[in-house]
C-alpha positions in Angstrom: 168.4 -31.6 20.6 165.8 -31.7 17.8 166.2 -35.2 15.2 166.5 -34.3 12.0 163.6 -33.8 9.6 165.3 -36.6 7.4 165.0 -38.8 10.2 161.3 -37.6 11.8 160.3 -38.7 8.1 161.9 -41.6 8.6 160.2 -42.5 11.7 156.9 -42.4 10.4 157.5 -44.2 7.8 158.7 -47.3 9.5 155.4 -46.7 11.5 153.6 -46.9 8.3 152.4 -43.7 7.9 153.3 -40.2 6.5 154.5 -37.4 8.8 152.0 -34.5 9.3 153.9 -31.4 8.7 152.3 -28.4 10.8 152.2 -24.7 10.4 151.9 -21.7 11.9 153.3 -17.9 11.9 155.4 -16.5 14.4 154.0 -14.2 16.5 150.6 -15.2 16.0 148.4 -14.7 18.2 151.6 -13.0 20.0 155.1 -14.3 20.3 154.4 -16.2 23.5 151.2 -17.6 22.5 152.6 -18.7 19.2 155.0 -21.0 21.0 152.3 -22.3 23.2 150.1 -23.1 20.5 153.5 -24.9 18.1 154.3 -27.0 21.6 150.2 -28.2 21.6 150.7 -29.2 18.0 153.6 -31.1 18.5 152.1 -32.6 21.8 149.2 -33.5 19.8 151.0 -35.0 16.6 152.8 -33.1 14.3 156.2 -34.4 13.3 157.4 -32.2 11.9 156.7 -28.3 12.2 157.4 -24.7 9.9 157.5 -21.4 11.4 156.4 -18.7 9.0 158.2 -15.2 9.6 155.7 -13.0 9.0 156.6 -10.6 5.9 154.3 -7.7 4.6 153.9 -8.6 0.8 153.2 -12.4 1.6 152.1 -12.6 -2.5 151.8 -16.6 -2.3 149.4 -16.7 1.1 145.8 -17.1 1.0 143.9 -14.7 3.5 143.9 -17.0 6.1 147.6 -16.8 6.9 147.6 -13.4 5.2 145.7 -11.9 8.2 148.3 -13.8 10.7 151.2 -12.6 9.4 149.8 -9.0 9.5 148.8 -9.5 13.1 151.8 -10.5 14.2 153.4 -7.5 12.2 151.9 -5.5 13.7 152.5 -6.9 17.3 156.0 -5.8 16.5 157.6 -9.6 15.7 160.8 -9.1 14.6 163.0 -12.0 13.4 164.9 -13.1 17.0 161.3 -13.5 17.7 161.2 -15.6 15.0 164.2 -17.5 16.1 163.2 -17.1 20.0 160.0 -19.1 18.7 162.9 -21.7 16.8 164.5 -22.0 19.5 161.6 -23.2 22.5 159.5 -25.4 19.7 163.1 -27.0 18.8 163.7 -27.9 22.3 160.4 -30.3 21.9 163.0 -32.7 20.0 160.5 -32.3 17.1 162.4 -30.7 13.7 161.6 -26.7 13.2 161.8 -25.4 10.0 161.6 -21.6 9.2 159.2 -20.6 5.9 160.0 -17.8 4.9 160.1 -15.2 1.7 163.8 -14.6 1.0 163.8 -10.7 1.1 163.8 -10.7 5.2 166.9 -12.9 5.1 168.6 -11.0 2.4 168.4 -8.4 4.4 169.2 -9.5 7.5 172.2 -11.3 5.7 172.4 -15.0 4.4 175.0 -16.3 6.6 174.4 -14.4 9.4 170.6 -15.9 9.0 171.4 -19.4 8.8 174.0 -19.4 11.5 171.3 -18.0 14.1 169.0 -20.5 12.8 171.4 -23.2 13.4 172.0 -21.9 17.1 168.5 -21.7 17.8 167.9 -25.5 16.6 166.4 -24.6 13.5 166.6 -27.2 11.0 166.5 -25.6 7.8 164.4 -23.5 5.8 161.6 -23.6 3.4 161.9 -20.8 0.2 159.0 -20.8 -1.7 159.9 -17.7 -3.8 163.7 -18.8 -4.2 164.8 -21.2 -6.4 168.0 -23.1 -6.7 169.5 -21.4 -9.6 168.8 -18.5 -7.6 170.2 -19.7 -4.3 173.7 -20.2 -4.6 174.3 -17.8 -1.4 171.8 -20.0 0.2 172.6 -23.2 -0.2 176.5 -22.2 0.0 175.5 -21.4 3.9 173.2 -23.9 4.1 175.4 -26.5 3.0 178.3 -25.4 5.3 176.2 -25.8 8.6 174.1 -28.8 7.3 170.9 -27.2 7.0 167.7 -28.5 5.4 167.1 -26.8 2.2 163.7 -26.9 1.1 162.6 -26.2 -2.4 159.4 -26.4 -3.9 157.9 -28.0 -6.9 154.5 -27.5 -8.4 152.2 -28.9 -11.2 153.2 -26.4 -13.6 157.6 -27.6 -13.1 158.8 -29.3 -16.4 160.4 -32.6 -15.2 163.6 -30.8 -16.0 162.8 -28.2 -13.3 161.6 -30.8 -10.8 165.2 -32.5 -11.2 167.1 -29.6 -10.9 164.9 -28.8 -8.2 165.4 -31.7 -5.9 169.0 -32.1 -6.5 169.3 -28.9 -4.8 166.8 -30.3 -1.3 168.0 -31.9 1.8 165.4 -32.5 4.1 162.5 -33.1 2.0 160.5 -31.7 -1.3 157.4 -29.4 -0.6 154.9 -30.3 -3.5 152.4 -27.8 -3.3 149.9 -29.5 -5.5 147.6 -26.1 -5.8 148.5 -23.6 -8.5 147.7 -20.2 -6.8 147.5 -19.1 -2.7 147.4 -21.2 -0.2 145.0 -21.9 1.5 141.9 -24.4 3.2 139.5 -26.1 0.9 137.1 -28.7 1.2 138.7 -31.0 -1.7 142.1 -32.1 -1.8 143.6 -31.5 -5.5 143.9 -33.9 -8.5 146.8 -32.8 -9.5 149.1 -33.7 -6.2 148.9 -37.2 -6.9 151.0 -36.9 -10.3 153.1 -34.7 -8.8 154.3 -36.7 -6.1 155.0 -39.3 -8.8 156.8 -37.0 -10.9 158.7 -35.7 -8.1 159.5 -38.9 -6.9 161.0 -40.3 -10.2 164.2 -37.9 -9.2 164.9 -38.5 -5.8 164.9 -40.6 -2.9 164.2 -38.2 -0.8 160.3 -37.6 1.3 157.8 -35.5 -0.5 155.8 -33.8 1.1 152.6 -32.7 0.1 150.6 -28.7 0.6 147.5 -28.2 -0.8 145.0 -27.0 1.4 144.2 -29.8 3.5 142.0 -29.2 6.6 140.6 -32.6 8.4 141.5 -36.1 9.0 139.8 -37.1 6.0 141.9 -35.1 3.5 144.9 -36.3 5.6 144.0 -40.1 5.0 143.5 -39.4 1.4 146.8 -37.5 0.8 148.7 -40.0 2.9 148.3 -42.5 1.0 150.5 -41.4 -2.1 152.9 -38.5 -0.2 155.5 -39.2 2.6 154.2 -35.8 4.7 151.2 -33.9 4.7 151.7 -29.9 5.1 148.9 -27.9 6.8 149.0 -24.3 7.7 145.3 -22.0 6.9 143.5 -24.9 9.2 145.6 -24.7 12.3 146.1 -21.0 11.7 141.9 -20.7 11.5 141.5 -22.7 14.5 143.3 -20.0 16.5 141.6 -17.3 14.3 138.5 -18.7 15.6 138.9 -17.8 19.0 140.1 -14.5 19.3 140.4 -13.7 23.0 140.5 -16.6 24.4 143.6 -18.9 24.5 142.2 -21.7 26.1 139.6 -22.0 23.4 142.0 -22.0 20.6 144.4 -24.4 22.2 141.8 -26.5 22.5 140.9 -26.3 19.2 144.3 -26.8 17.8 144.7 -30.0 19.7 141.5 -31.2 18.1 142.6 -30.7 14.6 145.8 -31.8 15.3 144.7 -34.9 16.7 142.6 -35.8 13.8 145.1 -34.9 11.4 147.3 -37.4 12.7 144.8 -40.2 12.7 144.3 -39.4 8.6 148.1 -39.5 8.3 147.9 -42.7 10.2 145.0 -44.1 8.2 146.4 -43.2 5.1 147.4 -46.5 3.0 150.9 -46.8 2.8 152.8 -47.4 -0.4 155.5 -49.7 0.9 158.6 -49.5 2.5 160.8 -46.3 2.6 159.8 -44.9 -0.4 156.1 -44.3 -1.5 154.3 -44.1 -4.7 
């Protein structure tokens, strides 16, 4: 039975550090190697993790995952091998979250979604092209089964929106602290930092922060003002790297992983349960 992501933030933060979010796409390499490669990044430190469902007009990915997502499209994933992926990373005990463009679930059918999320172990979703005045199906089904619902927030949100906004979450707030795709980059953005503070004046609950971060370093320095740090492009590229050769890429994903979660853990914490 998989904790709660409410509660996997928790943990960490009681450890004093922030909880490394990790992502990767389903199907990617391949359905089966996908799950290996989740369960090595949970073995090697993530608290928390997403798993994309690949879509074909992914508009707010950078190439990296881009490129994933059309792999595993074209490997035939379908969504119960999205959930089949749910299902074996949930049974880590680690929270699994499905991120996701809302068209697939629209057309697979709202409640019909988040009930086979729920029986897979999912813990919620993340909609980064739905909002909450937009969500009332949503968060109508979500609510009803207890599901996460996570909303995002970005530099260019009024304070209005980023109340409105995080009224609507239960989990935690992404904070994606980049305005454009997503994506790897070799400085972390100066923008997240407000953000996080802006976000935080309406809520109690974690923020976590995306933005392209990609070693321990960037970890460390994001840590210290968010409660999670969200990677995706840098564990999808150390696959990427190794085409061919599993073993190589696990490897590789253990690596960053492992120094990911020493920046979370060096990261200078801002006191208690709730972090400036």
């Amino acid at each position: 039975m998989s904790q709660t992501t409410s509660a996997a933030f928790a943990k960490a933060d009681a450890e004093g550090r922030a909880a490394l979010v990790g992502y990767l796409p389903a199907g990617y390499p391949d359905v089966d190697g996908g799950i290996e490669a989740l369960r090595a990044m949970v073995a090697a430190g993530c608290d928390v993790i997403e798993i994309g469902l690949p879509y074909s007009d992914p508009v707010m990915d950078g190439p990296t995952i881009q490129a994933a997502a059309q792999q595993a499209l074209e490997g035939g994933v379908r969504i119960r091998d999205v959930l089949r992926t749910v299902e074996a990373v949930a049974a880590t005990g680690t929270p699994t979250l499905v991120m996701t463009y809302w068209n697939p679930v629209e057309a697979y059918g709202v409640d019909r979604f988040a009930q086979h999320l729920l029986d897979a172990g999912g813990a919620g979703l993340i909609t980064p092209d739905l909002t909450p005045d937009y969500a009332p199906e949503w968060i109508a089904a979500a609510d009803e089964r207890g599901l996460d619902k996570v909303f995002l927030v970005a530099p260019s949100s009024t304070d209005e929106r980023i109340a409105m906004t995080t009224a609507a979450c239960r989990g935690f707030v992404y904070a994606t602290a980049v305005m454009g795709v997503t994506g790897a980059r070799t400085s972390t953005s100066d923008l997240a930092g407000p953000l996080v503070a802006r976000t935080k004046a309406t809520t109690d609950l974690p923020v976590g922060v995306g933005l392209g971060v990609s070693n321990g370093a960037q970890a460390a320095e994001v840590a210290g003002y968010a409660d999670g740090v969200i990677v995706g492009s840098a564990f999808v590229r150390a696959l990427a790297d190794h085409p061919g050769d599993r073993a190589a890429g696990l490897r590789a994903l253990t690596a960053l992983t492992e120094d990911l979660a020493t920046g979370v853990a060096a990261g200078t914490p801002r006191g208690g349960a709730v972090r400036a």
